[in-house]
VOMAR-812241 format. One record per atom (N, C-alpha, C): atom name; x, y, z. Coordinates in Angstrom, 2 decimals. Each point is the difference from the previous one (the first is absolute). Layout:
# residues N
atome,px,py,pz
CA,X,Y,Z
...
//
This chain:
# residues 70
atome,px,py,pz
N,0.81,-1.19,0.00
CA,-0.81,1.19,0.00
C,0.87,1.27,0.00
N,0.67,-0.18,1.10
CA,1.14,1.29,-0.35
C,0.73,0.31,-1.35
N,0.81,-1.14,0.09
CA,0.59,0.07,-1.47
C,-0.58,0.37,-0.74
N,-1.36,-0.39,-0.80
CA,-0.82,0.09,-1.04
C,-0.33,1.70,0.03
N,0.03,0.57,1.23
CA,-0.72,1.43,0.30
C,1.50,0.62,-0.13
N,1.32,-0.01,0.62
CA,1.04,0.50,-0.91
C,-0.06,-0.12,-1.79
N,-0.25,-1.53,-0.12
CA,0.27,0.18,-1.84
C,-1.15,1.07,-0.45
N,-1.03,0.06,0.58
CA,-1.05,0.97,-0.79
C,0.88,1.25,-0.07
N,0.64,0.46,1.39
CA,0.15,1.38,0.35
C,1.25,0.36,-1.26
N,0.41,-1.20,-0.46
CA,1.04,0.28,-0.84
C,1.47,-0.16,0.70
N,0.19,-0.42,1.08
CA,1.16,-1.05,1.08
C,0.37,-0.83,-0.83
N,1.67,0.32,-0.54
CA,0.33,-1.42,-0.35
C,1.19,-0.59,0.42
N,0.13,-1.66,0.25
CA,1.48,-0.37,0.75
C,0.44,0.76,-0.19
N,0.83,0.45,-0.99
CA,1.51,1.30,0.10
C,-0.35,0.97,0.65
N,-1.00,0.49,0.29
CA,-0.12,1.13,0.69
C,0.38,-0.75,1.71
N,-0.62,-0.96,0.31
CA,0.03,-0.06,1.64
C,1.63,-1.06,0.27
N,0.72,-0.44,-0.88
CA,0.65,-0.52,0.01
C,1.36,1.37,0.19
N,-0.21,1.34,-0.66
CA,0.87,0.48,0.06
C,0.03,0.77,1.32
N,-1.48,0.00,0.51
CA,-0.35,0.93,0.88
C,0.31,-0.65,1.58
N,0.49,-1.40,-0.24
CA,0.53,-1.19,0.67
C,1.35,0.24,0.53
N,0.98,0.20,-1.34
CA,0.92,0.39,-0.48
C,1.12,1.25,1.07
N,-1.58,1.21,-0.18
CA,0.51,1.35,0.45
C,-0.51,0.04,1.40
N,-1.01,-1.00,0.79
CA,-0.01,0.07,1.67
C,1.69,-0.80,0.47
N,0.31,-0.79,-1.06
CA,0.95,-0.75,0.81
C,1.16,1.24,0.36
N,0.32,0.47,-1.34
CA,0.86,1.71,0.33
C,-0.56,1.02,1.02
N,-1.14,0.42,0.36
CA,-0.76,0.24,0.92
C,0.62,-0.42,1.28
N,-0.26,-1.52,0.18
CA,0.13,-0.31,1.41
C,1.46,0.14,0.21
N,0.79,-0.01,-1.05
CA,1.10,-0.25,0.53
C,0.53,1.85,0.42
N,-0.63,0.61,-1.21
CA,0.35,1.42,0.86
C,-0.49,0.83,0.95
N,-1.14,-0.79,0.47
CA,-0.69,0.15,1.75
C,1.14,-1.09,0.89
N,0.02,-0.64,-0.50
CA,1.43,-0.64,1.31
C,1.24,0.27,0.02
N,0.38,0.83,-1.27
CA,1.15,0.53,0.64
C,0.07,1.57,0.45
N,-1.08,0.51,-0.30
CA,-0.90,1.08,0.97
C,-0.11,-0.25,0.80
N,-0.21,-0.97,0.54
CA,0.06,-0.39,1.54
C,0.99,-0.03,0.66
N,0.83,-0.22,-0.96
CA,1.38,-0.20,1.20
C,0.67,1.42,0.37
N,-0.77,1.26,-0.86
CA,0.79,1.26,0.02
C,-0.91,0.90,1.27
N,-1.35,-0.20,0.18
CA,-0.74,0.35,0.85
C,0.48,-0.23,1.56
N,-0.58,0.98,0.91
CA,0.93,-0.75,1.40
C,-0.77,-0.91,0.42
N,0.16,-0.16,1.44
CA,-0.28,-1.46,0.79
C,-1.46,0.22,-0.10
N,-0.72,0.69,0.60
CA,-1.11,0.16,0.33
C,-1.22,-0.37,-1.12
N,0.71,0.54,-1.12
CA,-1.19,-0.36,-1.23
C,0.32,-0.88,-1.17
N,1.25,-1.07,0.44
CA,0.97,-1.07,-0.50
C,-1.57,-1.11,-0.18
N,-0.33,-0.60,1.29
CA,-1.05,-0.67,-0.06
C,-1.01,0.08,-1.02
N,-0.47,1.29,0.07
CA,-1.13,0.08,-0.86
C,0.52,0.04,-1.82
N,0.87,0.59,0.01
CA,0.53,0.22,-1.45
C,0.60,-1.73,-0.62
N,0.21,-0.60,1.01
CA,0.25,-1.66,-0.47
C,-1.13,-0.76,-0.31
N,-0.98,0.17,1.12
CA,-1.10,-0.79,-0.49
C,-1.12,0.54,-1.00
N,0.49,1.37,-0.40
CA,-0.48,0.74,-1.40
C,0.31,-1.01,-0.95
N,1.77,-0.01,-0.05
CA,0.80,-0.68,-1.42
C,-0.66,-1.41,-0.03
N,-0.45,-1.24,1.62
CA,-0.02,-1.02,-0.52
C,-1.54,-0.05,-0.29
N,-1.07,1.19,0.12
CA,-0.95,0.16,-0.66
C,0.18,-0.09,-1.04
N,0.06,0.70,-1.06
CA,0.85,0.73,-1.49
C,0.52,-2.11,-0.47
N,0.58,-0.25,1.06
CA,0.71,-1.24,-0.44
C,-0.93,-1.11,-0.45
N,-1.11,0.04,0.21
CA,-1.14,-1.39,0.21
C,-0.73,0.92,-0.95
N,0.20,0.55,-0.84
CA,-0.80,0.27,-1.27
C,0.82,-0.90,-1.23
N,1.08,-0.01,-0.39
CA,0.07,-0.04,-0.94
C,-0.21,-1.46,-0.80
N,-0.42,-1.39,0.97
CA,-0.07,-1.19,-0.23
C,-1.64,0.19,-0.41
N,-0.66,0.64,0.67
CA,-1.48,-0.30,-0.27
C,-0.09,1.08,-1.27
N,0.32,1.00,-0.26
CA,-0.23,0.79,-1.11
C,0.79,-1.11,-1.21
N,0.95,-0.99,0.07
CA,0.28,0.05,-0.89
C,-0.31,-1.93,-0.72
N,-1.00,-0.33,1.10
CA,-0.95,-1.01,-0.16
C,-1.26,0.26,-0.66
N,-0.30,1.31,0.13
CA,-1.21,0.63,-0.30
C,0.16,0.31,-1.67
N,1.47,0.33,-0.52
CA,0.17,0.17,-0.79
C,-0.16,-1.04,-0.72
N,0.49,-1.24,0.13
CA,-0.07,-1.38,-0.28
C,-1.11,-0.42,-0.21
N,-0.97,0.44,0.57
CA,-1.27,-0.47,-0.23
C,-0.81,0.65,-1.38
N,0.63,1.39,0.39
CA,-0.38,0.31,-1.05
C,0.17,-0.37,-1.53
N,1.58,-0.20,0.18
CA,0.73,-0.26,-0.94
C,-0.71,-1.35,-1.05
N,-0.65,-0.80,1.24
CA,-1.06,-1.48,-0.14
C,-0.98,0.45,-0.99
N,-0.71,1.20,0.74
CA,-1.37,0.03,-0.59
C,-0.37,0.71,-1.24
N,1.47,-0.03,-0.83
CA,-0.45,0.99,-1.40
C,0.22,-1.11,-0.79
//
């Protein structure tokens, strides 16, 4: 159902595959943002990056699926 409602919207694998791509650069430049921040807001700015981090497997399954359904 999802998928099918991306392909309408005009979503296609390459698009979420790249967009996969550019969280992984993302997380990695929220974690090493983190390490430049001081102690106090170290915590929060890490578990930002390993937020950021747990996107890019499901965006880029999603893509896959898509990739299925054309």
């Amino acid at each position: 159902m999802v998928v099918r409602l991306l392909h309408r919207a005009g979503v296609r694998s390459t698009h979420l595959h790249l967009v996969s791509l550019a969280s992984v650069g993302l997380c990695v430049t929220l974690w090493v943002r983190a390490k430049t921040v001081d102690q106090e807001q170290r915590g929060n700015a890490e578990r930002r990056a390993l937020f950021v981090g747990l996107w890019p497997p499901t965006l880029w399954l999603i893509g896959d699926s898509l990739e299925g359904s054309q």
